[in-house]
C-alpha positions in Angstrom: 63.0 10.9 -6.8 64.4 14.0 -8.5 66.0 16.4 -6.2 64.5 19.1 -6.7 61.3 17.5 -4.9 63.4 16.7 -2.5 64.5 20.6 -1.5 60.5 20.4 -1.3 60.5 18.4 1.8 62.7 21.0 3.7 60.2 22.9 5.4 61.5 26.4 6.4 65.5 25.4 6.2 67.5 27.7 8.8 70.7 27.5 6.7 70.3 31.3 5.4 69.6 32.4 8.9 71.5 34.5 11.3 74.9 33.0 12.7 74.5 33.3 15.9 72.3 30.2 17.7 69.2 31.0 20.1 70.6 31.0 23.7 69.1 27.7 25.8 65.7 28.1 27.2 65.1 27.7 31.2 63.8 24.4 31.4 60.2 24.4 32.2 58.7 22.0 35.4 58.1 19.7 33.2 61.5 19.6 31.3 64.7 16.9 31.9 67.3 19.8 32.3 70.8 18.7 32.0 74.4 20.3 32.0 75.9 17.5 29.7 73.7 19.2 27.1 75.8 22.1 26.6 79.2 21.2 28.5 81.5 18.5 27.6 81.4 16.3 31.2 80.9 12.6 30.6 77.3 11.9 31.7 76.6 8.1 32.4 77.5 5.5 30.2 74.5 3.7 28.3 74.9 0.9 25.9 76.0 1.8 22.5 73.6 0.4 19.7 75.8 -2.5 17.1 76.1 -2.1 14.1 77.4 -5.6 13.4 74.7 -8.1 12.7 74.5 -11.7 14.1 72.4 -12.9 11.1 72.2 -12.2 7.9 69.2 -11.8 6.2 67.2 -10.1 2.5 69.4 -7.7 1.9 67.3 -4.1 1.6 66.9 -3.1 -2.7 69.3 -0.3 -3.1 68.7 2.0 -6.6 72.2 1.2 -8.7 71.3 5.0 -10.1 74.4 6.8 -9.2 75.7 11.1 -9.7 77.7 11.4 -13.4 80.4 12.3 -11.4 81.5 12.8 -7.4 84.1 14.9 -6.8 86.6 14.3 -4.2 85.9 15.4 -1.0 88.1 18.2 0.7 91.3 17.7 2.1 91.5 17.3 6.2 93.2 20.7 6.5 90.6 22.6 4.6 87.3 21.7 7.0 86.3 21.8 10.2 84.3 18.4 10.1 84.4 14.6 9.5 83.1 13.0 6.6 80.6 10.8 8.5 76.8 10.9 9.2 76.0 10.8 13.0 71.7 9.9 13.9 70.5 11.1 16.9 67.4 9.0 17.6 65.4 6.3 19.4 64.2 2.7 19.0 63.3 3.6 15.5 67.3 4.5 14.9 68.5 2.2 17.1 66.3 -0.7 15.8 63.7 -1.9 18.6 60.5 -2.7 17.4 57.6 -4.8 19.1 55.3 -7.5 17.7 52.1 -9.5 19.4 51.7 -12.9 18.8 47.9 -13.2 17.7 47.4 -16.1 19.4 48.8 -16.3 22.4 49.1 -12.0 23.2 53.0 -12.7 24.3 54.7 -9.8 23.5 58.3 -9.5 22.0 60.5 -6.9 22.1 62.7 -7.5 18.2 65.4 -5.7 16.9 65.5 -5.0 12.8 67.7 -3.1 10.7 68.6 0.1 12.6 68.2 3.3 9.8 72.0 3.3 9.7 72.0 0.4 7.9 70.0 1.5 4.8 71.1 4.7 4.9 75.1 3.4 4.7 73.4 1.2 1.5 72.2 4.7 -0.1 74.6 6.6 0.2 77.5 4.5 -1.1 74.9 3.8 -4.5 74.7 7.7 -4.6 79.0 7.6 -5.1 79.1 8.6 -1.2 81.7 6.2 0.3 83.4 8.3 2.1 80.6 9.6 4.2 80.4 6.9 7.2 77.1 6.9 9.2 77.0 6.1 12.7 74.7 5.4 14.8 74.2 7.4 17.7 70.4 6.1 19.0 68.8 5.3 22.6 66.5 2.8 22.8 63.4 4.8 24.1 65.3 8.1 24.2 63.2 10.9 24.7 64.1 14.6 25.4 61.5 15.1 28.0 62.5 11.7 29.1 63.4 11.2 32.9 64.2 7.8 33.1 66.0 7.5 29.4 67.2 10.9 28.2 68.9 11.6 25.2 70.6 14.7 26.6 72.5 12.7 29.2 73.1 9.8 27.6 76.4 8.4 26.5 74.9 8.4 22.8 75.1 12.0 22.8 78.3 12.5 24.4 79.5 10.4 21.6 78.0 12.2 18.9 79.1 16.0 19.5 82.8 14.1 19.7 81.9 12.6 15.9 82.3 16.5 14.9 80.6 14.9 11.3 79.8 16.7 8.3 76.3 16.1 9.0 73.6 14.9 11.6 70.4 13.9 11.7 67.8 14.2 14.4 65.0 12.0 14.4 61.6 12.3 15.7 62.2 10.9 19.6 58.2 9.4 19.8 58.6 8.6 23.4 58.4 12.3 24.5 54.9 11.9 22.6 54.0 8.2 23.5 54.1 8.9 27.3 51.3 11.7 26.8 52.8 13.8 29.8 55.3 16.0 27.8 53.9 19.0 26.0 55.1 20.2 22.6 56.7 23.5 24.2 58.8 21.1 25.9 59.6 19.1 23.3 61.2 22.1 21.6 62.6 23.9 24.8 65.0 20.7 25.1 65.5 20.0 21.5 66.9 23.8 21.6 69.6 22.3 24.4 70.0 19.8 21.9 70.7 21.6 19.0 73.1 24.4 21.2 74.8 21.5 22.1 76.1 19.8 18.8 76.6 23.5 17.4 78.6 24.4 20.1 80.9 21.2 20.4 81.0 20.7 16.2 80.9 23.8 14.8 81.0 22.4 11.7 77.9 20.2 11.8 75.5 20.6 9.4 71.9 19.7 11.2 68.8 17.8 9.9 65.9 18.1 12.2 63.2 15.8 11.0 59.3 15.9 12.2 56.6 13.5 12.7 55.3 11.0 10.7 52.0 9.5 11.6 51.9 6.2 13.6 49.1 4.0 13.3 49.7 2.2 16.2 47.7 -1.6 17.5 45.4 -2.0 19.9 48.4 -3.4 22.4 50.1 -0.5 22.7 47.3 1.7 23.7 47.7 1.8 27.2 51.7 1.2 27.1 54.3 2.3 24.6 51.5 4.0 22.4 49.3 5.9 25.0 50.1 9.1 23.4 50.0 8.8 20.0 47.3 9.9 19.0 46.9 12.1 15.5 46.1 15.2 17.6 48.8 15.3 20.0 51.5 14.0 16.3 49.8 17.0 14.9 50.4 19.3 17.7 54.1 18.7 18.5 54.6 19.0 14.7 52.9 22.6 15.0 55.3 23.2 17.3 58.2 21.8 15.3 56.8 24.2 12.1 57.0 27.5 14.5 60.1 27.1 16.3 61.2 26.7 12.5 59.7 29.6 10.7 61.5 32.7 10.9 62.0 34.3 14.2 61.6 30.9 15.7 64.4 29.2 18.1 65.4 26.6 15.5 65.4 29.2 12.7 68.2 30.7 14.5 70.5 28.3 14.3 72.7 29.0 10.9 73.6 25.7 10.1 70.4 23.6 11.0 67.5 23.1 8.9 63.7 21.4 9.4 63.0 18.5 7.0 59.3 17.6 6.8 59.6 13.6 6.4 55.8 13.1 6.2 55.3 13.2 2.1 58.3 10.4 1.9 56.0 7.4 2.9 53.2 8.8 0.2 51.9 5.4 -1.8 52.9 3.4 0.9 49.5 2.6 2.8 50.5 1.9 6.2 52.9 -0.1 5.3 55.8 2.7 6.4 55.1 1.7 10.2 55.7 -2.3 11.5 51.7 -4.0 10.3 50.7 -7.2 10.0 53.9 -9.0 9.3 55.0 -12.4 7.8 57.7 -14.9 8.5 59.3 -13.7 5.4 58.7 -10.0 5.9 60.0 -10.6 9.4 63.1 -12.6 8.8 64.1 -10.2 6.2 63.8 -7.5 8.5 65.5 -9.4 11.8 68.8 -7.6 12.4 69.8 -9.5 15.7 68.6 -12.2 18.1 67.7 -11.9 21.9 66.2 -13.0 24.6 62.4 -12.6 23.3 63.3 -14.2 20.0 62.2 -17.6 20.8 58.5 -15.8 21.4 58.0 -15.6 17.4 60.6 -18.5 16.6 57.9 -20.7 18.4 55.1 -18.7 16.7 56.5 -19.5 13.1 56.7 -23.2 14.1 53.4 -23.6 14.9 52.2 -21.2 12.1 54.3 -21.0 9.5 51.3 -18.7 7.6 50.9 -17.0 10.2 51.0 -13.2 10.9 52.6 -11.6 13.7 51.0 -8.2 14.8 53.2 -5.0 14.2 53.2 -2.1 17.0 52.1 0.7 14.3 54.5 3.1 16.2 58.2 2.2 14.9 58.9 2.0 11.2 58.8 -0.9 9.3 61.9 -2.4 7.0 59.9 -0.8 3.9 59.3 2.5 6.0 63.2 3.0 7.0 64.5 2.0 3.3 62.3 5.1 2.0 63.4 7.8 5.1 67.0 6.6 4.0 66.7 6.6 0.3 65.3 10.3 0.3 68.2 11.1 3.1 70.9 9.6 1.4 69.6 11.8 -1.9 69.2 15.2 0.3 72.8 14.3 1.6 74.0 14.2 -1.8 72.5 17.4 -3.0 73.3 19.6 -0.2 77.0 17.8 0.3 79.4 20.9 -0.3 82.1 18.3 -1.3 80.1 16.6 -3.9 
């Protein structure tokens, strides 16, 4: 992809902006509000995603197509950030997915290649070594979320100490899956978000990606897919597009800027988000092992042709290779040091 299609996909980049961020909105009724957002007390561990496999699997294709040249990066002394990569995000960063067996309707929770694994991948083809990602996702993190929030998780605690060059913020689907937060809210608590990385790393440039659209099975209708339906995707992107545009609380923020993601998984079908899956497609996808693993090890015994049935919600191993690919390449153009 050249990069100038890629300045395409940033919708309504706040980088130009005024300096000064929007103040934090009162948390609506319906809003998680929290003080770890914009303070720096510790809020309550949570487990802190691998990034070690167990297994080893297909490795994921990697273009060899690297810059004519990459300069060196600055000295220590001369910025104010670390040359690393830090994803906020949530099962899709951290790596959970879900598949049905078709035969017997056992569900099984999976874990495959979290995005900092592809993304690491692209960026060191791109001549970008130096810039470490790490991941920083919750498993079903929301926002809104009461019972898993991003905003007082460890994950977050974690990532305004990475102080890194850059950060990405990931769609968190929960806040839309459960079908009880609103959009407004969304935003109100992505703005504590936001205050809060800007406020502890300074020096932080900010990605804020939207939605894509899930398409996602008939099993997760009345669960971990309630909510996700094209109207209410479509309305919290709205949402996304206005706190964006200028005069909006995003647009404040001088060194934050809206990506839309959506037009990355053109030509692909469905086949961004976790389908119809085969033994080989899964096992080149498993990252790690656990407790539900035996659920599709015992499926693939008995049906080696078989196909397991993906959620539709999380992306697939195709899906995350393309977000990183055009991330790794927005990275690279917009990387001051390169």
């Amino acid at each position: 992809m050249h990069l100038s299609a890629i300045l395409v996909a940033m919708i309504l980049a706040a980088c130009t902006s005024s300096a000064s961020p929007a103040p934090p909105l009162a948390p609506t009724e319906h809003v998680i509000s929290t003080r770890s957002s914009i303070d720096e007390s510790r809020p309550t561990v949570s487990p802190v995603p691998t990034v070690v496999p167990m297994v080893t699997h297909t490795p994921i294709f990697v273009s060899q197509n690297s810059p004519e040249s990459v300069p060196s990066p600055l000295p220590t002394d001369q910025r104010n950030y670390n040359l690393c990569v830090s994803i906020a995000s949530d099962s899709n960063g951290y790596g959970h997915v879900t598949f049905q067996r078709p035969d017997t309707g056992e569900i099984a929770i999976t874990f495959i290649a979290p995005l900092a694994i592809p993304l690491q991948a692209h960026l060191d083809s791109l001549g970008l070594e130096h810039l470490q990602v790490i991941d920083r996702s919750l498993s079903a993190g929301g926002l809104t979320i009461a019972s898993s929030n991003y905003l007082e998780s460890d994950q977050y605690f974690r990532l305004k100490r990475d102080h890194c060059q850059f950060v990405i913020v990931t769609p968190f689907f929960p806040d839309v899956a459960v079908n009880l937060s609103r959009p407004e809210d969304y935003i109100t608590n992505l703005n504590w978000l936001l205050d809060g990385i800007t406020r502890a790393s300074p020096g932080s440039q900010i990605f804020v990606l939207n939605f894509y659209l899930p398409h996602r099975a008939d099993f997760t209708a009345d669960n971990s897919g309630r909510g996700l339906t094209e109207d209410r995707i479509d309305a919290f992107n709205r949402a996304l597009m206005d706190a964006c545009a200028d005069g909006g609380i995003v647009h404040s923020y001088e060194k934050v800027a809206c990506v839309d993601i959506r037009s990355y998984f053109e030509g692909m079908s469905v086949s961004y988000v976790l389908a119809e899956t085969t033994k080989a497609d899964y096992e080149a996808a498993l990252y790690r092992t656990n407790g539900y693993s035996h659920v599709i090890d015992d499926y693939f015994a008995s049906s080696p042709k078989g196909v397991l049935i993906g959620d539709g919600i999380h992306l697939s191993l195709a899906g995350r290779d393309r977000l990183a690919e055009h991330l790794a390449e927005l990275l690279a153009q917009l990387n001051k040091d390169s």
